[in-house]
C-alpha atoms as a printed R data frame, in Angstrom:
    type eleno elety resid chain resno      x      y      z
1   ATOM     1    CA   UNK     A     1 60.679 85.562 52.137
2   ATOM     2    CA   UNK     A     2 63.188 85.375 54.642
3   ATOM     3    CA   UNK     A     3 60.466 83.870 57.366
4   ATOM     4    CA   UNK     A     4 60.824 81.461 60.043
5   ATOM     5    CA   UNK     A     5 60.018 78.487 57.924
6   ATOM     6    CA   UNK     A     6 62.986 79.741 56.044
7   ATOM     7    CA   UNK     A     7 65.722 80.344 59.406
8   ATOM     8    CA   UNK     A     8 64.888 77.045 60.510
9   ATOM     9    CA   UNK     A     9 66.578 75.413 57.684
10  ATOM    10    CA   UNK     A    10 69.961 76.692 58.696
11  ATOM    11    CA   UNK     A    11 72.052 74.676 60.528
12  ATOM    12    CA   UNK     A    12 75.453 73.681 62.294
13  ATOM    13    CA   UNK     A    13 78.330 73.407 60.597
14  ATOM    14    CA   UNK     A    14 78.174 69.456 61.771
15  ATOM    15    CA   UNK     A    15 75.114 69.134 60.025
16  ATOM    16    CA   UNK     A    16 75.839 70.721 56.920
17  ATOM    17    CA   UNK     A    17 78.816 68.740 55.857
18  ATOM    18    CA   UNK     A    18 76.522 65.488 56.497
19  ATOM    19    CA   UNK     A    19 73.672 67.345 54.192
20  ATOM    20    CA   UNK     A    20 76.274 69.014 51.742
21  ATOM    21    CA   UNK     A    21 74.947 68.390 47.884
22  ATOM    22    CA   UNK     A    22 76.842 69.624 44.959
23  ATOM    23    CA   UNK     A    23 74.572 71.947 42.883
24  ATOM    24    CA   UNK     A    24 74.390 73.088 39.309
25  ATOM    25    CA   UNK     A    25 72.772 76.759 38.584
26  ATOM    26    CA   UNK     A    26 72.336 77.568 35.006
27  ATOM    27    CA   UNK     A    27 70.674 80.559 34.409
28  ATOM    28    CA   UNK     A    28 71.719 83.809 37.176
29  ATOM    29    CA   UNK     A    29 68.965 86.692 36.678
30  ATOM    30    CA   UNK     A    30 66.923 87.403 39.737
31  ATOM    31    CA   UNK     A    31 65.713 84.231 40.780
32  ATOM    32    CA   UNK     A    32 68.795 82.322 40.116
33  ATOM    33    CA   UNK     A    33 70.956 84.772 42.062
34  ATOM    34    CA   UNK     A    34 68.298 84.040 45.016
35  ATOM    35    CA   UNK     A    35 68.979 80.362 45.093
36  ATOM    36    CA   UNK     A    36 72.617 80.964 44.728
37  ATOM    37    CA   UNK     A    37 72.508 82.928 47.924
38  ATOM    38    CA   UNK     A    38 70.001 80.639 49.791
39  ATOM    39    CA   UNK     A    39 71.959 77.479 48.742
40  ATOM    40    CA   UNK     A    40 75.087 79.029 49.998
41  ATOM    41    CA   UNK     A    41 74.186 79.868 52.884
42  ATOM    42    CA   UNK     A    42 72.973 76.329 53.436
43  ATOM    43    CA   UNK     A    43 76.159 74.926 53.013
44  ATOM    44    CA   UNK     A    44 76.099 73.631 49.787
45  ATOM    45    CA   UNK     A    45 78.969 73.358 46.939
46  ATOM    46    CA   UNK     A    46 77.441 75.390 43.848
47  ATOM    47    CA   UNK     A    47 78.625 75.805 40.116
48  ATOM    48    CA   UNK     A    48 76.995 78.532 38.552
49  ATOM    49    CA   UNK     A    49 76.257 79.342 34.818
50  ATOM    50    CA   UNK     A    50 75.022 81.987 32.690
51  ATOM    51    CA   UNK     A    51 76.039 83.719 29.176
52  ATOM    52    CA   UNK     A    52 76.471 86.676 30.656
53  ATOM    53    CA   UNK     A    53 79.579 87.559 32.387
54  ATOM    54    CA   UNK     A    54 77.986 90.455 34.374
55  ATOM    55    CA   UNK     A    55 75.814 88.261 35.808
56  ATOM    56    CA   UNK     A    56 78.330 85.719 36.766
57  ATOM    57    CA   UNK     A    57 80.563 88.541 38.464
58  ATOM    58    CA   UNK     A    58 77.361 89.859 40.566
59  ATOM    59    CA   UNK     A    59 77.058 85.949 41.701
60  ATOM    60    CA   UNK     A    60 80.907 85.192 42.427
61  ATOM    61    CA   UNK     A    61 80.651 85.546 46.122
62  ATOM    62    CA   UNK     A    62 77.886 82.971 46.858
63  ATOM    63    CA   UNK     A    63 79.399 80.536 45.132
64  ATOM    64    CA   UNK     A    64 82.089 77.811 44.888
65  ATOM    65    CA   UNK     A    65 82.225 77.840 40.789
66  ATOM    66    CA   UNK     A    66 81.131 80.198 38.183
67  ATOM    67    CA   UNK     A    67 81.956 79.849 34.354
68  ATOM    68    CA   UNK     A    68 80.595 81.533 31.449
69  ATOM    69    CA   UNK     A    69 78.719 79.777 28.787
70  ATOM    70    CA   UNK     A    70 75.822 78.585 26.742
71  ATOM    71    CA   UNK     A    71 73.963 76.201 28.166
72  ATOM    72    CA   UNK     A    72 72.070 74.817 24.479
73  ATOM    73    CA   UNK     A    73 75.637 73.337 23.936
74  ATOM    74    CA   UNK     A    74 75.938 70.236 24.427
75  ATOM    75    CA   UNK     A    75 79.670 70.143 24.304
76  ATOM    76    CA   UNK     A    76 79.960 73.001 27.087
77  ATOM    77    CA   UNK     A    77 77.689 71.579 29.325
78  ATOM    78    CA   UNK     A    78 79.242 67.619 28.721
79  ATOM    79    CA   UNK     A    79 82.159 69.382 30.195
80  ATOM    80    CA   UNK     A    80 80.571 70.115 33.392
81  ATOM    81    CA   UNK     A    81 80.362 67.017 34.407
82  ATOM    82    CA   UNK     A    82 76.820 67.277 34.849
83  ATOM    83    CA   UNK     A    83 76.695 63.276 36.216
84  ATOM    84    CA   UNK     A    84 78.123 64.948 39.520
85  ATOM    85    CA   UNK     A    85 75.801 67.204 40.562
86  ATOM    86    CA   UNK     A    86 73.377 66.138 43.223
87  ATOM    87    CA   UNK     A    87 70.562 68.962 42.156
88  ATOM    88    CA   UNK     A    88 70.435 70.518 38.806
89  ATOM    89    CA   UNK     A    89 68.915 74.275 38.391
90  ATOM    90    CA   UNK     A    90 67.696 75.456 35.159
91  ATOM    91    CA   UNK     A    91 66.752 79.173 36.356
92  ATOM    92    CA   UNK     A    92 66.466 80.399 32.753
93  ATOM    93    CA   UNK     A    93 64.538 83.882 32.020
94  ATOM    94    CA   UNK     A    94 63.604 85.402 29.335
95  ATOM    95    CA   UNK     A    95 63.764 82.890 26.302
96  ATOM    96    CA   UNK     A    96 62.011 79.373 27.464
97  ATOM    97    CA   UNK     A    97 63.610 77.888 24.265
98  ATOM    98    CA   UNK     A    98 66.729 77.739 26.044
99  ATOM    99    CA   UNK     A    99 65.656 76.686 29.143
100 ATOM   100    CA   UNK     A   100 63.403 73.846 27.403
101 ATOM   101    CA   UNK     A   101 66.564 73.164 25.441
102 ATOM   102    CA   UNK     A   102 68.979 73.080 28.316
103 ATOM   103    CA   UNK     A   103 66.855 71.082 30.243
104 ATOM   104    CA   UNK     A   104 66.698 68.212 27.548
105 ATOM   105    CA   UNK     A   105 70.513 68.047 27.585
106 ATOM   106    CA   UNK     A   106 70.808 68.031 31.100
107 ATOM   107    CA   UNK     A   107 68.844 64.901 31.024
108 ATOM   108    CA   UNK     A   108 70.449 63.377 27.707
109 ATOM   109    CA   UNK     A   109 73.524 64.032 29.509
110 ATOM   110    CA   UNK     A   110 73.151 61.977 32.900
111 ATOM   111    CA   UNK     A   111 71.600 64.887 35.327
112 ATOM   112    CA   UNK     A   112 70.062 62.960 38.525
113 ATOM   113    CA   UNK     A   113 67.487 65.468 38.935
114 ATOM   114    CA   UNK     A   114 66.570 68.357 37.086
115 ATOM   115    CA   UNK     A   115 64.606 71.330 38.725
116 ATOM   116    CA   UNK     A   116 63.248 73.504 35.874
117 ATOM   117    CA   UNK     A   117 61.504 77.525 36.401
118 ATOM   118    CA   UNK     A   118 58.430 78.006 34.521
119 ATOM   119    CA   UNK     A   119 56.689 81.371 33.811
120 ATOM   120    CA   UNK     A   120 53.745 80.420 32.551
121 ATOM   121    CA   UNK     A   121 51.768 77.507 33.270
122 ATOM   122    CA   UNK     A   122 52.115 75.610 29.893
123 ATOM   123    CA   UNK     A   123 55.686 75.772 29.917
124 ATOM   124    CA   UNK     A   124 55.151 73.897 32.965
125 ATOM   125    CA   UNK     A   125 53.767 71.177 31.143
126 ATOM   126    CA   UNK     A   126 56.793 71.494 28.532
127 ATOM   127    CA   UNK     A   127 59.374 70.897 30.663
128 ATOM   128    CA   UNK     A   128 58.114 68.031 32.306
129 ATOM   129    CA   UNK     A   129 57.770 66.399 29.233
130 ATOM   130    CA   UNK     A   130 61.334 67.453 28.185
131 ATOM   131    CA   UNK     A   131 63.631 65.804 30.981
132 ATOM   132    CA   UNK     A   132 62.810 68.375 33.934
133 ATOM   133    CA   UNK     A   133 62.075 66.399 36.835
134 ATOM   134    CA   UNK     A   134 60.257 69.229 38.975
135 ATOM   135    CA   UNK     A   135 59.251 72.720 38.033
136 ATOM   136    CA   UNK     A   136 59.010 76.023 40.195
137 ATOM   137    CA   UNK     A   137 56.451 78.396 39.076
138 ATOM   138    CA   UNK     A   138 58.270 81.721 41.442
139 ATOM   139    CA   UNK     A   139 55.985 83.954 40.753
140 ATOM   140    CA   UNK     A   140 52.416 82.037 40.640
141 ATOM   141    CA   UNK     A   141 53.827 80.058 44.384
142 ATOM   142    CA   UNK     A   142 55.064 83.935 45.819
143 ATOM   143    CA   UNK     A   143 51.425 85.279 44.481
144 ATOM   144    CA   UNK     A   144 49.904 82.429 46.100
145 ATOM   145    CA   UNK     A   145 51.587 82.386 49.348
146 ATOM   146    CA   UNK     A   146 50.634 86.161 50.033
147 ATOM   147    CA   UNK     A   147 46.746 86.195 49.132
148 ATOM   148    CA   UNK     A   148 47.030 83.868 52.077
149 ATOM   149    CA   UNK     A   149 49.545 85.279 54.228
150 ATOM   150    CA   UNK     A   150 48.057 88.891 54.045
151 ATOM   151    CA   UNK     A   151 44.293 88.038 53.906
152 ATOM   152    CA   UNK     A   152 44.405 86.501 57.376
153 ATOM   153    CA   UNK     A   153 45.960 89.297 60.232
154 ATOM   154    CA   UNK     A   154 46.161 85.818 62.535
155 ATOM   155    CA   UNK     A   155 48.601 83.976 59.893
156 ATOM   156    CA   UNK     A   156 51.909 84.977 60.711
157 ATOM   157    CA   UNK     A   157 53.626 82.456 57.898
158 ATOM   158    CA   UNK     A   158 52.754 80.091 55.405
159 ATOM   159    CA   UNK     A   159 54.380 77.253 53.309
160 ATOM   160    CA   UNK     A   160 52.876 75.047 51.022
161 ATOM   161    CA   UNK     A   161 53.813 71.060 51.329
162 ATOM   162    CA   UNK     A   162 51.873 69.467 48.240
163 ATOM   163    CA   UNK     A   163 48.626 70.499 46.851
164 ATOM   164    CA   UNK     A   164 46.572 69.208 49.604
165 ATOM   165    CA   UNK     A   165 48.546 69.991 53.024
166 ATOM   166    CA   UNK     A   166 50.116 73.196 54.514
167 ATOM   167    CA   UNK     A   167 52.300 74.265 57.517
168 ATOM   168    CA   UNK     A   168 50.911 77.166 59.208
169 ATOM   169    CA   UNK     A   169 52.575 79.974 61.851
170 ATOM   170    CA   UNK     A   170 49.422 80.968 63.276
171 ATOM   171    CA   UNK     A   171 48.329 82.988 66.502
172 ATOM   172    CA   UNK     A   172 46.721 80.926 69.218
173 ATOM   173    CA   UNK     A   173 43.101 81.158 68.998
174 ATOM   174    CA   UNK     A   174 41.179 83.058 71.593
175 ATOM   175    CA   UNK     A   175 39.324 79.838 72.919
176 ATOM   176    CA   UNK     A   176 42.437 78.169 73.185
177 ATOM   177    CA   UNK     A   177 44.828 80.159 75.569
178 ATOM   178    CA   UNK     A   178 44.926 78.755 78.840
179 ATOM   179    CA   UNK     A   179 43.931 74.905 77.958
180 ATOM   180    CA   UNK     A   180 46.462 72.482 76.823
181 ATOM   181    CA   UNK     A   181 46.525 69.839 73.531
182 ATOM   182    CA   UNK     A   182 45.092 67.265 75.827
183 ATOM   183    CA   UNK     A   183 42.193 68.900 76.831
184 ATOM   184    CA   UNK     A   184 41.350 70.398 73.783
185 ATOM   185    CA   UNK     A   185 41.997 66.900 71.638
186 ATOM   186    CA   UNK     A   186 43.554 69.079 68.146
187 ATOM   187    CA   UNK     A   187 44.433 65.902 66.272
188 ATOM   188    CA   UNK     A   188 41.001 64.124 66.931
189 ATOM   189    CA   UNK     A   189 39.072 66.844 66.713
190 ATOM   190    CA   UNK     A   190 40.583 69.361 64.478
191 ATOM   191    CA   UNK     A   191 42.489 66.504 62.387
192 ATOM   192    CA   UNK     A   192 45.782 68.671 62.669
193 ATOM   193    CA   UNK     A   193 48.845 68.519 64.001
194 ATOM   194    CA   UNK     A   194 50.820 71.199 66.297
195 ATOM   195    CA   UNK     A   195 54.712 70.882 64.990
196 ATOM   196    CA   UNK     A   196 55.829 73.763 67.590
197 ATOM   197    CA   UNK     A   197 54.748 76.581 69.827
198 ATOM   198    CA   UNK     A   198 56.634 79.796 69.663
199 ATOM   199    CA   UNK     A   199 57.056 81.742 72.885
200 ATOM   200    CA   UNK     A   200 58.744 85.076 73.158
201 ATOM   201    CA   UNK     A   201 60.805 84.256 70.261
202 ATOM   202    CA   UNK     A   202 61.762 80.649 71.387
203 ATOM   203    CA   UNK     A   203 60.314 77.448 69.544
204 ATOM   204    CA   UNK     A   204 59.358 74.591 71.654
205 ATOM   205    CA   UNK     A   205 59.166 71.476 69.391
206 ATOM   206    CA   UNK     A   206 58.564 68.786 72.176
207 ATOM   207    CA   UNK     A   207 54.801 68.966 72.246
208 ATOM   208    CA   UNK     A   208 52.804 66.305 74.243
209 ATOM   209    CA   UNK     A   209 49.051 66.345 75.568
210 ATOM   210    CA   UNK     A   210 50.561 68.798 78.631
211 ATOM   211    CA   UNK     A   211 51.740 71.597 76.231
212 ATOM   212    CA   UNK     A   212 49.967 74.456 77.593
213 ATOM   213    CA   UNK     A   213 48.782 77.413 74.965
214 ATOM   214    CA   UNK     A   214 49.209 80.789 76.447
215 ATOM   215    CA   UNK     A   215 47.387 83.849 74.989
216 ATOM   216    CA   UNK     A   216 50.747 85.102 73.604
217 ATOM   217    CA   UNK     A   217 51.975 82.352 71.882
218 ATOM   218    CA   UNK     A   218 52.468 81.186 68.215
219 ATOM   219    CA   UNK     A   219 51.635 78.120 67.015
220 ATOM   220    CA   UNK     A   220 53.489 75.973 63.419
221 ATOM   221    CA   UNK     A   221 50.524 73.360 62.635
222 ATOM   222    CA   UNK     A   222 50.458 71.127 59.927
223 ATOM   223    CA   UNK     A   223 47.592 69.674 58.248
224 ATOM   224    CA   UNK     A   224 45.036 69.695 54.938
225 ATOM   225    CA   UNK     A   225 44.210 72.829 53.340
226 ATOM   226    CA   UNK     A   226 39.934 72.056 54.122
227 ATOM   227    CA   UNK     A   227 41.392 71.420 58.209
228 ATOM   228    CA   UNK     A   228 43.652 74.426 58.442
229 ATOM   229    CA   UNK     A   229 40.998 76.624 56.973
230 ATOM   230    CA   UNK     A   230 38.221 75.156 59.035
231 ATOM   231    CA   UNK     A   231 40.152 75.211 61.846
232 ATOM   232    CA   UNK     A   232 41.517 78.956 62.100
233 ATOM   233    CA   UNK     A   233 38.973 80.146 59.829
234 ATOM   234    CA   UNK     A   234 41.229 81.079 56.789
């Protein structure tokens, strides 16, 4: 999903040694090969940890650590250091026993926040009971953000912020190119917000009741699911 909402969350090199967060990846299939390669590319220092040593080789240039090892020990993981790491990852698949298991003894062991992958919705529920801290759901959020994204030709991106709100990249409606945010009064009347327009490729972020919407443009608004939908008739 390498979208805008994505890009904009790279930055200077400035920036990302202020931001930098040491990062714990246990578990490198698929998904946890993805955040390897997002988190790198971020900036941030990452161990990464799986049983399988073909797995760790595929995942050796994204990251700053890699070691080989199972997770359900308590001894191996102690060894980590797992008190250090800013973000833990349990990106598990295939046998949730290990990954409710592992995500216990990250806890037990000191972890300052655990971030857990469920497959199924009662694991969800599981984990969260069992020390995880947050849980990603990959496949039910990637289902969910492209019934929207592809239902609508006029949404151009999509990214969920909690279960009521939403930032959209959306096409400026018909009836308002040529008027500004003044004149058309989108936070009053439309109880959104415009975050940026997008013009030939180039995000203006300073908006103001001037900001003038031409036919062309693209628009990042923020604002309740019920709003958005009313709003640009999703």
């Amino acid at each position: 999903m390498q979208s805008f909402l994505w890009r904009k969350l790279q930055l200077d090199e400035k920036e990302k040694e202020n931001i930098m967060k040491n990062v714990l990846i246990i578990g490198l299939g698929r998904f946890g090969r993805h955040v390897a390669m997002q988190l790198n590319q971020l900036g941030h220092e990452i161990m990464a940890v799986d049983w399988n040593e073909e797995r760790v080789d595929k995942v050796l240039p994204f990251v700053t650590n890699a070691q080989i090892g199972d997770s359900t020990n308590a001894e191996f993981l102690q060894s980590l250091g797992i008190g250090n790491y800013d973000i833990c990852f349990v990106t598990i698949g295939g046998s949730f026993q290990n990954s409710l298991e592992t995500t216990s003894l990250l806890k037990e062991l000191g972890a300052k926040l655990v971030i857990s992958r469920a497959e199924r919705d009662v694991q969800e529920k599981f984990l969260l009971r069992n020390g995880a801290d947050k849980v990603v759901y990959p496949e039910k959020q990637v289902a969910k953000w492209a019934s929207i994204r592809y239902t609508d030709d006029h949404i151009l991106d999509y990214m969920e912020v909690d279960a009521s709100h939403a930032i959209f990249e959306v096409e400026v409606p018909d009836e308002w190119a040529g008027k500004t945010v003044g004149e058309l009064d989108i936070r009053k009347r439309y109880n959104i917000n415009i975050l940026a327009v997008k013009n030939e490729g180039e995000f203006n972020i300073a908006i103001s009741p001037d900001t003038y919407f031409a036919e062309n443009n693209k628009l990042l608004v923020l604002g309740e699911y019920r709003a958005l939908q009313k709003c640009f008739r999703i």
